[in-house]
C-alpha positions as CSV (number, residue, x, y, z in Angstrom):
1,X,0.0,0.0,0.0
2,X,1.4,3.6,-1.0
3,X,2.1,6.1,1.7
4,X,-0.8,8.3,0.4
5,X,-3.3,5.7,0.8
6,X,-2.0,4.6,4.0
7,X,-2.2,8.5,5.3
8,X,-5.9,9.2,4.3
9,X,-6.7,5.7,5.6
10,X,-5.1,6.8,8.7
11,X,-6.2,10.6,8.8
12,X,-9.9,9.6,7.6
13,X,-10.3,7.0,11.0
14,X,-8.9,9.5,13.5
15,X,-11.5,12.2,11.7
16,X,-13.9,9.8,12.7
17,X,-13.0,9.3,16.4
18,X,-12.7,13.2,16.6
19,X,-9.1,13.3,17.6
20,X,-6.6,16.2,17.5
21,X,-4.1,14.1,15.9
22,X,-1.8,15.2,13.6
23,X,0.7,13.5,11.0
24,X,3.8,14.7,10.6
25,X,5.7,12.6,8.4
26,X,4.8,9.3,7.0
27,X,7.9,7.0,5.6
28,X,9.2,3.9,4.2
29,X,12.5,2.1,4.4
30,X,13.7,-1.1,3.3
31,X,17.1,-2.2,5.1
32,X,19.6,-5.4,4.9
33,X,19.2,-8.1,7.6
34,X,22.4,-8.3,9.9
35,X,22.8,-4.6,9.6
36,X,22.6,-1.9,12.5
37,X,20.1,0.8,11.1
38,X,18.4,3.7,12.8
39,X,15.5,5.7,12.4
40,X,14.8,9.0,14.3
41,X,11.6,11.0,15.1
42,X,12.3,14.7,14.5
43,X,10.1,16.9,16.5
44,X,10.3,21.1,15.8
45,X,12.9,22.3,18.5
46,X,10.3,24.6,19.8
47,X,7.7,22.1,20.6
48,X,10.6,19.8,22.4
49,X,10.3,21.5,25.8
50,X,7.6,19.7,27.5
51,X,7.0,17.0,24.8
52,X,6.2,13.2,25.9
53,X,7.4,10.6,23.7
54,X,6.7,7.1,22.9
55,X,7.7,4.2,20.4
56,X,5.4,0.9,19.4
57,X,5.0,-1.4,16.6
58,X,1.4,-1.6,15.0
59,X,0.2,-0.4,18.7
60,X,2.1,-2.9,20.7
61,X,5.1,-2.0,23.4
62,X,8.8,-2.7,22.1
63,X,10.3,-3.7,25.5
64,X,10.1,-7.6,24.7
65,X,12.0,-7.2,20.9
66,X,15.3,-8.7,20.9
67,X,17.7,-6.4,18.8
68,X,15.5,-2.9,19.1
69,X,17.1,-0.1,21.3
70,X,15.3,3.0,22.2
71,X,16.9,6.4,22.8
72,X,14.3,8.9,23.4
73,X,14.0,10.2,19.6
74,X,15.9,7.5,17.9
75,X,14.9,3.9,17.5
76,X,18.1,1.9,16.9
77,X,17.9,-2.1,15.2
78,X,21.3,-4.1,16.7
79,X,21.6,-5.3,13.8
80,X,17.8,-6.0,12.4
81,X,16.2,-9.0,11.6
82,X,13.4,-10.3,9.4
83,X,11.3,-10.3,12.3
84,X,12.0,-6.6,12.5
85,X,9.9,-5.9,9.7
86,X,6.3,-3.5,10.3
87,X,4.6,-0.2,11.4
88,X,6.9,1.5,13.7
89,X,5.1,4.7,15.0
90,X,6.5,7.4,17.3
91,X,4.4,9.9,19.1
92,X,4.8,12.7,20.7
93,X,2.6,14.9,23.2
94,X,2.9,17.9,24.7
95,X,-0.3,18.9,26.2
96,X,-3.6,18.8,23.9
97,X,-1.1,18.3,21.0
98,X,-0.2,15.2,19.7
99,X,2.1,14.4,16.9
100,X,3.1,10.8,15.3
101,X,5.1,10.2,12.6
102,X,4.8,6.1,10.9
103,X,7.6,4.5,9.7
104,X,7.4,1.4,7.6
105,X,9.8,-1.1,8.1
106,X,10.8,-3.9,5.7
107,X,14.0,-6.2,6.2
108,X,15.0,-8.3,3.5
109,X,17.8,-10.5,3.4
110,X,20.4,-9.0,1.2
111,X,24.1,-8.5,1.6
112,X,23.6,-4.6,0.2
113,X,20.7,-2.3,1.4
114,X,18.2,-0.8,-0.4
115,X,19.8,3.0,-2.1
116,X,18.5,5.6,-0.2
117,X,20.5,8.5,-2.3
118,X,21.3,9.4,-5.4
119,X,23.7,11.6,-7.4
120,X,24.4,12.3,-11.1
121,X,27.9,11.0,-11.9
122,X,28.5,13.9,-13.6
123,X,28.3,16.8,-11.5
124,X,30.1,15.3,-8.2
125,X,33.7,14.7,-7.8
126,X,34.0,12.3,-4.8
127,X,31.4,10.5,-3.3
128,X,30.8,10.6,0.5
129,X,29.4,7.5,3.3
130,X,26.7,9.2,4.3
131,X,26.3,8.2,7.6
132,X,27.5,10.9,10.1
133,X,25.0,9.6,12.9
134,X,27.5,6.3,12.9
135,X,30.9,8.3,12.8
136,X,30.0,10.8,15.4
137,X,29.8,7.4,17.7
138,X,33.3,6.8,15.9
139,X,35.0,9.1,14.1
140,X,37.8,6.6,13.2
141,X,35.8,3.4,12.4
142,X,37.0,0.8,9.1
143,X,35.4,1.7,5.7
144,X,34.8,-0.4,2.7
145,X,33.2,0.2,-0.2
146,X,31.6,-2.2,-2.9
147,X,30.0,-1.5,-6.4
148,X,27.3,-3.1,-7.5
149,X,27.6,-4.8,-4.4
150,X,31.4,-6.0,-5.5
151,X,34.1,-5.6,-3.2
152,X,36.1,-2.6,-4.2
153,X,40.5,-2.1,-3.7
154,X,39.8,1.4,-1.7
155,X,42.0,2.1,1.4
156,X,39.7,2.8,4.3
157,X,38.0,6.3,3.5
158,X,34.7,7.4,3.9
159,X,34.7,9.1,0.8
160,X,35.1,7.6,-2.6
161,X,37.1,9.7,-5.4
162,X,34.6,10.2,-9.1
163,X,36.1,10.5,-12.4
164,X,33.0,11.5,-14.0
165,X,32.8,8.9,-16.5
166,X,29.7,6.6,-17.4
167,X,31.9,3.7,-16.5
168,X,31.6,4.8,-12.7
169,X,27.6,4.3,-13.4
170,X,26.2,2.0,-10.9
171,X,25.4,1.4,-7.2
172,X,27.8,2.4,-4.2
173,X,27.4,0.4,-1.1
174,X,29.7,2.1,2.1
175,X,30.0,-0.7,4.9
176,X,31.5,1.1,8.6
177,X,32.3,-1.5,11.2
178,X,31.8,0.5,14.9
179,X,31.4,-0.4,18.3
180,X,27.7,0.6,20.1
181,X,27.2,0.0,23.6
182,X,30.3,-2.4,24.1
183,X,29.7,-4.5,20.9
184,X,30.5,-4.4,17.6
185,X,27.9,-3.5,14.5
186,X,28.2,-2.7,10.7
187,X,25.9,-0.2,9.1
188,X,25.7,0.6,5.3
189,X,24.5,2.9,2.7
190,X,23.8,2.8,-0.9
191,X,24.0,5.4,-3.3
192,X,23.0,5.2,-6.7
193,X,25.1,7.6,-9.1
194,X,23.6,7.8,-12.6
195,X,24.3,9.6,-16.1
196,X,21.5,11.9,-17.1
197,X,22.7,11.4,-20.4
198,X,22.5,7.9,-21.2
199,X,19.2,7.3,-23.4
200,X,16.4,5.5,-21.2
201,X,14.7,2.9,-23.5
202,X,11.2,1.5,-23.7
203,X,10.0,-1.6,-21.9
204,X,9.0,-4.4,-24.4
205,X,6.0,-7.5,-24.4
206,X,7.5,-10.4,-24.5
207,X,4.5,-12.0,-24.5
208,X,1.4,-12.4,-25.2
209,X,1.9,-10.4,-28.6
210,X,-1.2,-11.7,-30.3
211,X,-2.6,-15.0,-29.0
212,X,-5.7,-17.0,-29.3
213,X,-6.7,-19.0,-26.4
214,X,-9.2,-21.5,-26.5
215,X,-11.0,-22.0,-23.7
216,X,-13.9,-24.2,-21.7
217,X,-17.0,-22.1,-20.5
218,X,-16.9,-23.2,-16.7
219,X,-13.3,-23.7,-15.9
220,X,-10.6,-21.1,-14.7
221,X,-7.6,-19.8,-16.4
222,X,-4.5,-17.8,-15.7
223,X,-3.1,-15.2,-18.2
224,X,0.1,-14.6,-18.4
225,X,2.2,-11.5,-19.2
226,X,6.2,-10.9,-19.7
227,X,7.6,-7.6,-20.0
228,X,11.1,-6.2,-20.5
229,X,12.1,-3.5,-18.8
230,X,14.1,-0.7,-20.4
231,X,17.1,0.1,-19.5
232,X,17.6,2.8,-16.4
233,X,13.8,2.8,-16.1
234,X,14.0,4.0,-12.4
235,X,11.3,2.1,-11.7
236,X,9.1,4.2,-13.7
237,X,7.9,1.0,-15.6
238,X,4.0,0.1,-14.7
239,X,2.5,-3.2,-15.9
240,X,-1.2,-3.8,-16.0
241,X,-4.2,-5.8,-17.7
242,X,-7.3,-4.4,-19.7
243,X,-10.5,-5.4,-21.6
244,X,-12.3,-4.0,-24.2
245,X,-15.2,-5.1,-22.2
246,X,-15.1,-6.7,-19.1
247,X,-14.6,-4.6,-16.1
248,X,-12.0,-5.6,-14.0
249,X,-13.6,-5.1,-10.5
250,X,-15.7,-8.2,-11.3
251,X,-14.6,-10.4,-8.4
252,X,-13.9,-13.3,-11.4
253,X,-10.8,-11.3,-11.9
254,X,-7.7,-10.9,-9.9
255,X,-4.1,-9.4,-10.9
256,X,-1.0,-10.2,-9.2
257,X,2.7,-8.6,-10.7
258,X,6.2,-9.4,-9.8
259,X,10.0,-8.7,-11.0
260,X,12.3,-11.1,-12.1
261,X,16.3,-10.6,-12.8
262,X,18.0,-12.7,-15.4
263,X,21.8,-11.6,-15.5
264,X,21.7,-7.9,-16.3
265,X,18.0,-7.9,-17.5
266,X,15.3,-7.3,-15.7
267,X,11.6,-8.3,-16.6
268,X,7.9,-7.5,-15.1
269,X,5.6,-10.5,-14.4
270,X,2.1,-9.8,-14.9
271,X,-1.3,-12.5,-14.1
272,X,-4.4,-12.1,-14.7
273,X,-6.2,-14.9,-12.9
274,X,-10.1,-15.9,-14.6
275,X,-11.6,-17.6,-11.6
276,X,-14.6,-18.8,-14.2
277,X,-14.9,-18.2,-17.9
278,X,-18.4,-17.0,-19.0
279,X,-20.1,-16.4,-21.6
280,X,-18.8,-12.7,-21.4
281,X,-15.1,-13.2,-21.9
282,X,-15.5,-15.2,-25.0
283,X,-14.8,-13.1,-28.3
284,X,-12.7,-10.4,-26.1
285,X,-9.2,-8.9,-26.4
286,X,-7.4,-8.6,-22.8
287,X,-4.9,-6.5,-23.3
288,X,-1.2,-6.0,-21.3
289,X,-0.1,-3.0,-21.3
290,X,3.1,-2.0,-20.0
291,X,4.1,1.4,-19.8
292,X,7.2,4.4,-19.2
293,X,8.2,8.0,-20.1
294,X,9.8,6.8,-22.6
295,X,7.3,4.6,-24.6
296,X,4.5,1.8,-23.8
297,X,3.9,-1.6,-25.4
298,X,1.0,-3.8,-25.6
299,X,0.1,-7.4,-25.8
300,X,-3.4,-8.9,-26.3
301,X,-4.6,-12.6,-25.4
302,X,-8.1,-13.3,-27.8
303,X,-10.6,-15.9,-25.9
304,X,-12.6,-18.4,-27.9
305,X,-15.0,-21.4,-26.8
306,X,-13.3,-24.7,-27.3
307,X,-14.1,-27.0,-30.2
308,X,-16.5,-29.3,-29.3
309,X,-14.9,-31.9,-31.2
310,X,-12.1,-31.6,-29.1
311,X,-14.6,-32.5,-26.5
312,X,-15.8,-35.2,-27.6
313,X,-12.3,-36.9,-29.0
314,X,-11.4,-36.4,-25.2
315,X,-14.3,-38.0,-24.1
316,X,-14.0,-40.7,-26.3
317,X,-10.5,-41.3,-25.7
318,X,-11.3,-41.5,-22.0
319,X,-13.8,-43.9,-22.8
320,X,-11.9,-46.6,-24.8
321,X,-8.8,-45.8,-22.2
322,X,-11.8,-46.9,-19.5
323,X,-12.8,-50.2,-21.8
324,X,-9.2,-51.4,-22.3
325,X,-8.5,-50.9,-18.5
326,X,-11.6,-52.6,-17.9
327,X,-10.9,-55.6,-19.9
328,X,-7.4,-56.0,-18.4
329,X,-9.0,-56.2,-15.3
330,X,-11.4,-58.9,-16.4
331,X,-8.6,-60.7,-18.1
332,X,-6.1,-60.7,-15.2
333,X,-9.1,-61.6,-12.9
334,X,-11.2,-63.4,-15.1
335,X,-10.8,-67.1,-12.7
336,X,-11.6,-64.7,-9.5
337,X,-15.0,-63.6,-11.3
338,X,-16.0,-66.5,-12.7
339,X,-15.9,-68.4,-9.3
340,X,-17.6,-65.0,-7.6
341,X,-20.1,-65.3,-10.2
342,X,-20.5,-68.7,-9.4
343,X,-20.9,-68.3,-5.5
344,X,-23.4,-65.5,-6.1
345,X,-25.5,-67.3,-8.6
346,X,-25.7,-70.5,-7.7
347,X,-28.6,-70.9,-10.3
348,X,-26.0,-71.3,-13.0
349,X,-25.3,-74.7,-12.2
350,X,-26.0,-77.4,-15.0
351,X,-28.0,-79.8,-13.4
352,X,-30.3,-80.9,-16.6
353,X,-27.9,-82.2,-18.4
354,X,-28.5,-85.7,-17.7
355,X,-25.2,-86.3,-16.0
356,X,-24.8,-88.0,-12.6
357,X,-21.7,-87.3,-11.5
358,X,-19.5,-84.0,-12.1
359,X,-16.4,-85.7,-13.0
360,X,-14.3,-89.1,-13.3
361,X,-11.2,-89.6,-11.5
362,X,-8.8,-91.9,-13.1
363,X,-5.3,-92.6,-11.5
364,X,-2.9,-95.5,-11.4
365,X,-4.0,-98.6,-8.9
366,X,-0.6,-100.1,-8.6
367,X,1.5,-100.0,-5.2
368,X,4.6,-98.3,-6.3
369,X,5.7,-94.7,-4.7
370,X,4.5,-92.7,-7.6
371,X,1.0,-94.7,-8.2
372,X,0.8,-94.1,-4.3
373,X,0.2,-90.8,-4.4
374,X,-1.7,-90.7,-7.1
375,X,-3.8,-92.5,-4.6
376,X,-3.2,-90.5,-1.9
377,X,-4.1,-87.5,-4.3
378,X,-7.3,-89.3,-5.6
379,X,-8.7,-90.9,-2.6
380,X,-7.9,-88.1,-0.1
381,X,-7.1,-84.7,-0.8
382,X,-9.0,-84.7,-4.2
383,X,-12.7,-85.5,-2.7
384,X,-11.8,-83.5,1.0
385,X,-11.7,-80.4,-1.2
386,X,-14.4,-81.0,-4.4
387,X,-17.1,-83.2,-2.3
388,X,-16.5,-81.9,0.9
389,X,-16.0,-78.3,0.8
390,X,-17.8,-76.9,-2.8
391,X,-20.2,-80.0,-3.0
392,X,-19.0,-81.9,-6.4
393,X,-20.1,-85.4,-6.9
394,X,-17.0,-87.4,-8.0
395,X,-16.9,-90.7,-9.0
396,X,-13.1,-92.3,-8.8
397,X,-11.8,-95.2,-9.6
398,X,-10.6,-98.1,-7.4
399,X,-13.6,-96.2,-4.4
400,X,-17.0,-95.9,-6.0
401,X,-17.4,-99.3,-8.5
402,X,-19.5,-102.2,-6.8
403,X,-17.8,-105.6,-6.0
404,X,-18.4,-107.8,-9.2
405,X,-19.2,-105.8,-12.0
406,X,-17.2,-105.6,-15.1
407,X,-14.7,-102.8,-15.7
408,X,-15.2,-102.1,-18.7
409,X,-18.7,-101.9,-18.5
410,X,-18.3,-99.9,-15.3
411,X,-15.8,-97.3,-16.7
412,X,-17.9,-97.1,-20.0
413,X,-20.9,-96.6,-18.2
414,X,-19.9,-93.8,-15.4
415,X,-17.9,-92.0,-17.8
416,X,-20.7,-91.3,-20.0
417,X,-22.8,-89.8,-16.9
418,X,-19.5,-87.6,-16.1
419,X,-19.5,-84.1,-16.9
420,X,-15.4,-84.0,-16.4
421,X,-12.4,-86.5,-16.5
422,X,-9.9,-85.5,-14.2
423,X,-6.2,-87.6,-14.8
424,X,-4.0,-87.8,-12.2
425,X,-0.3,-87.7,-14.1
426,X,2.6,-89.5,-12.6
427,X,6.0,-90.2,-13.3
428,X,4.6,-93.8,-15.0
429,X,1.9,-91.7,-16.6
430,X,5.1,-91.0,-19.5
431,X,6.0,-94.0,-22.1
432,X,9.3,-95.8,-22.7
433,X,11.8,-93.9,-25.0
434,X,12.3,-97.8,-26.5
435,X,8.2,-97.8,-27.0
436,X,6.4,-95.9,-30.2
437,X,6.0,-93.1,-28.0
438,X,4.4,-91.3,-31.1
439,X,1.3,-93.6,-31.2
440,X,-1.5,-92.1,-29.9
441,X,-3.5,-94.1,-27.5
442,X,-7.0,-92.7,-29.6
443,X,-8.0,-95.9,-32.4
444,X,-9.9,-95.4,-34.7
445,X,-12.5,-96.9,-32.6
446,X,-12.9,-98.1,-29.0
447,X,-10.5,-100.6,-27.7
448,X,-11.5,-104.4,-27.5
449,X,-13.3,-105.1,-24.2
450,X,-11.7,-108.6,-23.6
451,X,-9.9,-108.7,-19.8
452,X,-7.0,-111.7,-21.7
453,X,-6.2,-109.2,-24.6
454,X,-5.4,-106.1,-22.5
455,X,-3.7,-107.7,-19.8
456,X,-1.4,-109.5,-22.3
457,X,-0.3,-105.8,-23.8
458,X,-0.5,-103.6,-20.5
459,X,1.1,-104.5,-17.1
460,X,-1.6,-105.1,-14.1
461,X,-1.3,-101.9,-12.6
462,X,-1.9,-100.1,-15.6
463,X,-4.9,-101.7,-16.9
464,X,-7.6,-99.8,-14.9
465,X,-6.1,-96.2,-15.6
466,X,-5.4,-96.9,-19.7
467,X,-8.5,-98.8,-20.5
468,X,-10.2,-95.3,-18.5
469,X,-8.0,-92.7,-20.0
470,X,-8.4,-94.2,-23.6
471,X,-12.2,-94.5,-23.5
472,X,-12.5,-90.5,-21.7
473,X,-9.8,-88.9,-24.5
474,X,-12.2,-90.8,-27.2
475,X,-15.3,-89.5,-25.8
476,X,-13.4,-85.7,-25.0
477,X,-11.5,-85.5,-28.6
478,X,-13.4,-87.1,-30.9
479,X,-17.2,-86.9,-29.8
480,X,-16.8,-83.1,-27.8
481,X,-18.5,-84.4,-25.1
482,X,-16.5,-84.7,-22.3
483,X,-13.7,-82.3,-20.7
484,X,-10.4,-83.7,-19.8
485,X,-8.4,-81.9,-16.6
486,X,-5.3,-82.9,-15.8
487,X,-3.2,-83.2,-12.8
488,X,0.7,-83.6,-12.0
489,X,1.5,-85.1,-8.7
490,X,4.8,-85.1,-8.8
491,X,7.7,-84.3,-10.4
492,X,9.1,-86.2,-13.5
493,X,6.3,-86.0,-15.7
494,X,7.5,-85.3,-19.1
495,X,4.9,-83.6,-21.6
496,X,7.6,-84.8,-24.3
497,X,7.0,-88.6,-22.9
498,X,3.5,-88.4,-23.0
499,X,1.3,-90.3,-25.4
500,X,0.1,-87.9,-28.2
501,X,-3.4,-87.3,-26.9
502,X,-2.4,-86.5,-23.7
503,X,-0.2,-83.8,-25.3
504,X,-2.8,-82.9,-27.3
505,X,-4.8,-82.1,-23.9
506,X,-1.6,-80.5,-22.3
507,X,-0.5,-78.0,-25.0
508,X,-4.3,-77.0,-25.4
509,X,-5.4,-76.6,-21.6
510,X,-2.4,-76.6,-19.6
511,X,-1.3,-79.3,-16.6
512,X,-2.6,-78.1,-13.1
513,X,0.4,-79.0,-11.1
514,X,-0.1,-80.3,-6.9
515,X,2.9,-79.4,-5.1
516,X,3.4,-82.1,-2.2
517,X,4.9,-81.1,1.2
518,X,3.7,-77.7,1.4
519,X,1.6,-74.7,3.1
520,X,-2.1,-74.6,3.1
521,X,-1.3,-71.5,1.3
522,X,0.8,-72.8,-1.6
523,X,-1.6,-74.8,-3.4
524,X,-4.5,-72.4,-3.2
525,X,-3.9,-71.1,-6.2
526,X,-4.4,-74.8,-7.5
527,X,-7.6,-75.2,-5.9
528,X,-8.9,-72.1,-7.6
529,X,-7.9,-73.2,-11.2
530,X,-9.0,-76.5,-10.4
531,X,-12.7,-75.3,-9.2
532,X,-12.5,-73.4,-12.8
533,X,-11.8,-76.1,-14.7
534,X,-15.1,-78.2,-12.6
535,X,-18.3,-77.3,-13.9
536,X,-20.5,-74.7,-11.5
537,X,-22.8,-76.1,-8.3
538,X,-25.6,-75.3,-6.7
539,X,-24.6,-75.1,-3.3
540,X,-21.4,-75.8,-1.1
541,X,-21.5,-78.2,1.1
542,X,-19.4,-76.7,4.3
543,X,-17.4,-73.5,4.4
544,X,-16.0,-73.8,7.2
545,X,-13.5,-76.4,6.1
546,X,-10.1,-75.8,4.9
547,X,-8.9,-76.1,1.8
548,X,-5.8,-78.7,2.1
């Protein structure tokens, strides 16, 4: 806020509250963090008889500030601080009379103060420290002198010989080290000498020069504006937004400037902030003006409504970015929602299909380590899970056939009323490398049904398990009516040593692998595939058992 302001502000309250106040002086200063700086109320000699006098900052008591000393008329910062910065006021009374003068405080952390002088280079031969208040506390103290806020090679002086030459152009910083009070302080001052002939030049737009912006009815935007100053503007340059119709004290509008240094140039920052576009900004020139003695330039930003088709490729591409997301979520979780599907619908189980049982479990019967657990697989952990826990109806071989009845017929029979055939693969499961491994065990038709004739080509302990897997790969790859799932065991299973249907079956639907020996945990994932591959039920049976 400008001093003027700040004055009628001030002189229109105390018009208000009927006091006899009057404003002496009103002033700013900007100083250097770290440095000792004073500031001193001057009150007419005359009136300095009787007068009562007292410091604060924005109305509050300085006793409790670290670094402020008061001595009567002069109000001394040892050294200041950022926390320094604000309304210092003094006032005075003498009687019905009151005086005050305001001084505004800012601190800024810089090496070099703010100039406070300034002198033409050209009509002074030396230039002076001007800081008598500090040398008449020590006439002898240490000098040093930087330009441009450069150290200088000067011998300790107070004043600074001038040559009167542009090259000595620039700003003159005096630093005095003296002792206050028993401890040691620095103070400085800036002067700024400058050539009244040198040619001031015009600030110039960088941008916006003349631009187009599209933009969305609804939505807020921020327009920007870059300006270079002219050189040895003396801060005369001003930077500000217009509209060939809009007002700008519409509360939709805000400005906000700043100043920017790059190297030796300097540049004015200048947004205008649109809180929401209506109707009334589109079709209209905003203008940035910026403006000096010495010339003005102007930039203007033209606002126009958005394409809709821009709209509705952005929709659309949000869409299929949505679909394709979506479907790589149903593809990475497709198992999960099948099986949810399954539990919440329990109506999509096929139960009119004519089938009795939902699949056929074939194994090898013999007593070896690998056929035993198949077994183990087959008879135990397989039916705990499927009949036990989700309800399946299983029929396996070697536990559900009735003493007496033939196999063939019994294997022919069951199979057809199966909705799955699950084949347990072990080690033995693979052929001979001396055997026509490439002979696939599918004939042309069904295989003879006579007990003497297999059991004269397949050892005993296979005879069960082929004669089952031969009549379910018949029935699952030639008349597509039965599905085939199958299951490792254990390791050494070969899908090269496989008989050709088998690998058919394999490279087609996969092998779901039981890992023996291990965590509840570990073969979950199994179990899940597993109830994927197994056609849906109505109901399970008991949740509260565990999955093995």
């Amino acid at each position: 806020m400008s001093s003027f302001y700040l004055q009628w502000i001030v002189l229109s309250a105390l018009w208000i509250a009927g006091s006899q106040l009057h404003i002496i002086n009103l002033s700013s200063h900007i100083i250097s963090a770290g440095l000792a700086f004073r500031i001193e109320c001057n009150i007419i000699e005359s009136k300095m008889q009787n007068v009562s006098m007292s410091w604060s900052l924005s109305n509050q008591s300085l006793d409790n500030i670290k670094g402020i000393h008061i001595n009567v008329n002069e109000l001394w910062f040892l050294p200041a601080d950022l926390s320094h910065s604000g309304h210092y006021s003094c006032l005075s009374r003498d009687g019905n009379e009151t005086w005050e003068k305001i001084f505004h405080i800012s601190v800024e952390n810089k090496t070099c103060p703010h100039l406070n002088r300034k002198d033409d280079v050209t009509s002074i031969g030396e230039l002076t420290c001007f800081l008598p208040h500090i040398f008449e506390i020590e006439p002898q103290a240490q000098v040093t002198w930087r330009k441009n806020c450069h150290l200088l090679n000067v011998t300790n002086s107070k004043v600074f010989p001038i040559n009167r030459s542009k090259d000595m152009v620039g700003l003159y910083t005096c630093f005095v080290n003296f002792t206050f009070g028993g401890e040691n302080y620095t103070a400085a001052q800036t002067t700024e000498l400058y050539d009244q002939s040198i040619v001031v030049t015009k600030p110039t737009i960088i941008y916006p020069k003349n631009e187009t912006l599209k933009v969305t009815l609804g939505e807020s935007y921020t327009l920007k504006c870059k300006a270079l100053v002219g050189e040895d503007d003396n801060g005369e340059t001003d930077i500000f937004w217009g509209s060939d119709s809009k007002p700008f004290e519409s509360v939709e509008l805000n400005i906000t400037s700043s100043i920017m240094e790059d190297g030796d140039q300097k540049y004015m920052l200048s947004f205008l902030h649109i809180t929401e576009v209506t109707k009334e900004y589109l079709y209209t020139n905003f203008t940035c003006l910026v403006q000096h003695p010495a010339g003005s330039d102007f930039g203007k930003v033209f606002l126009i409504p958005a394409s809709q088709i821009e709209c509705y490729y952005w929709i659309g591409f949000g869409l299929v970015a949505l679909l394709m997301l979506l479907c790589a979520v149903v593809f990475l979780f497709r198992i999960d929602l099948v099986l949810v599907y399954r539990a919440v619908c329990p109506s999509a189980a096929v139960n009119n299909d004519g089938k009795l049982y939902d699949a056929y479990v074939s194994y090898l019967h013999g007593d070896q380590h690998s056929s035993s657990s198949a077994r183990t697989f087959a008879l135990d952990l397989l039916p705990a899970v499927l009949e036990d826990l989700y309800g399946y109806k299983l029929f396996i071989s070697g536990r559900d056939e009735l003493p007496g009845e033939a196999v063939h017929e019994v294997i022919t029979d069951r199979m057809s009323r199966s909705r799955r055939l699950i084949i347990v693969l072990t080690s033995q499961s693979c052929v001979s490398p001396q055997a026509d491994a490439t002979k696939s065990l599918l004939p042309d038709q069904l295989p003879v049904t006579n007990d003497v004739q297999l059991k004269e080509t397949t050892p005993s302990d296979k005879i069960w398990a082929t004669y089952e897997q031969r009549v379910g790969l018949y029935d699952a790859l030639v008349k597509q009516g039965l599905k085939v799932i199958l299951v490792q065991v254990e390791d050494g299973v070969e899908e090269a040593l496989l008989p050709e249907s088998l690998q058919y079956i394999s490279r087609t639907k996969g092998i779901l692998k039981w890992t023996q020996n291990t965590s509840e945990r570990g073969n979950k994932s199994f179990w899940k595939y597993m109830r994927y591959r197994m056609p849906p039920v109505k109901q399970q049976k008991n949740q509260e058992l565990t999955v093995l």
